[in-house]
C-alpha positions in Angstrom: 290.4 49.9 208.9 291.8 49.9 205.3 294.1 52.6 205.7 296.2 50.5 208.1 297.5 49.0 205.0 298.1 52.1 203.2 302.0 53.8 203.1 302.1 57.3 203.9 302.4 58.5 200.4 299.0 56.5 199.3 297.6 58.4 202.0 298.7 62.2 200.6 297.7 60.9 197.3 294.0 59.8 198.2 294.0 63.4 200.2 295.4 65.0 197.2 292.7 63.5 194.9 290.3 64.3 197.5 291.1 67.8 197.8 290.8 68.5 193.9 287.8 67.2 193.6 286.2 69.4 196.2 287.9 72.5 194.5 287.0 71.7 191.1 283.3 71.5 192.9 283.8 74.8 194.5 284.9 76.4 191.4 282.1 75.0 189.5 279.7 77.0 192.3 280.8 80.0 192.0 281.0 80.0 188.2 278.1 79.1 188.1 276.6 81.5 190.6 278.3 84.2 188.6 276.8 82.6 184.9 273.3 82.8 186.6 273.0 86.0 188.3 275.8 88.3 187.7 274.8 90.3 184.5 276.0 93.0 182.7 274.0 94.9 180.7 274.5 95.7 177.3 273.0 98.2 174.3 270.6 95.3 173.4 269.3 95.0 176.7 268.6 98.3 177.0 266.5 98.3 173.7 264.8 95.3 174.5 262.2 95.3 177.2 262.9 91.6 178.2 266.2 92.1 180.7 267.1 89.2 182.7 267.3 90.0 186.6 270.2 90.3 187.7 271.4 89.6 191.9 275.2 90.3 191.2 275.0 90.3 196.0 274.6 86.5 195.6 277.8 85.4 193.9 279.8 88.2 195.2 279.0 87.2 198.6 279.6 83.7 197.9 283.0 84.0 196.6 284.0 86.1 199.6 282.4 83.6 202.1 284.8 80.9 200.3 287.8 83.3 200.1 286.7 84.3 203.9 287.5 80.5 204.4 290.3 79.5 203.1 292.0 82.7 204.6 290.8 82.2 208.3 291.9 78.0 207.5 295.1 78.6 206.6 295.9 80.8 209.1 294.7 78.9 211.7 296.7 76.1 210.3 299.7 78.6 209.8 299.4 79.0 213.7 301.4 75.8 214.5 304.2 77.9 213.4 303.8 81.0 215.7 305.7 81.5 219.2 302.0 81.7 220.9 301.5 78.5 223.6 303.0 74.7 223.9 304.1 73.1 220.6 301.0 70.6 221.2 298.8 73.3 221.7 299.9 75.0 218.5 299.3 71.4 216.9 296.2 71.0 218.0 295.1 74.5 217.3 296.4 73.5 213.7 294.5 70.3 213.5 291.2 71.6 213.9 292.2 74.4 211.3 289.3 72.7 208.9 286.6 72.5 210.9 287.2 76.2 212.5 287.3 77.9 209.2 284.1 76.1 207.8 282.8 77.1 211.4 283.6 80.3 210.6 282.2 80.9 207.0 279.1 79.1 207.5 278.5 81.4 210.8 279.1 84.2 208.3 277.0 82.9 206.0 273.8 82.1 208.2 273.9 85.4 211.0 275.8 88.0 209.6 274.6 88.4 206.4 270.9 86.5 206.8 269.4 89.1 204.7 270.7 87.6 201.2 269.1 84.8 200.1 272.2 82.2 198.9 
């Protein structure tokens, strides 16, 4: 009920603010995921006996379930330009653009490859 009061431009803002801070948190994932198990060895490691384990599937799969993502959401949302059925069907196809793509990459995530543990 807030947003009643808002303008247009507060609106953007707040979406703008809210869509940095959930790629600054995705970023921080996967850089994470890469600090943690993607390792390359080097001539010390192969001295030493002690050589961290390294799963360089996990953080590799989950960048390309996040690039997997955004590239099916933006061209789902990209569809609202397209000749293909009624301009509010293109619309609506466009709205749900969001929700599809997270549809998508956590279908990928969970079936297709259920063998690696993320």
């Amino acid at each position: 009920k807030i947003m009643v009061y808002c303008s247009r431009s507060t609106e953007e803002i707040l979406g703008l603010f809210i869509s940095i801070a959930l790629i600054v948190d995705s970023v921080k994932y996967i850089v994470g995921e890469f600090n943690l198990y993607y390792c390359i060895p080097s001539v010390d490691d192969v001295v030493s006996e002690s050589v961290k384990a390294c799963y360089p599937t996990k953080p590799i799969l989950a960048l390309l379930l996040v690039l997997i993502t955004v590239f099916v959401g933006v061209q789902i949302f990209n569809f609202k330009y397209s000749p293909y059925l009624t301009a509010v069907k293109r619309v609506i196809v466009a709205d749900y653009a969001l929700a599809v793509a997270v549809a998508v990459g956590t279908f990928l995530g969970a079936y297709v490859f259920m063998d690696i543990d993320l």
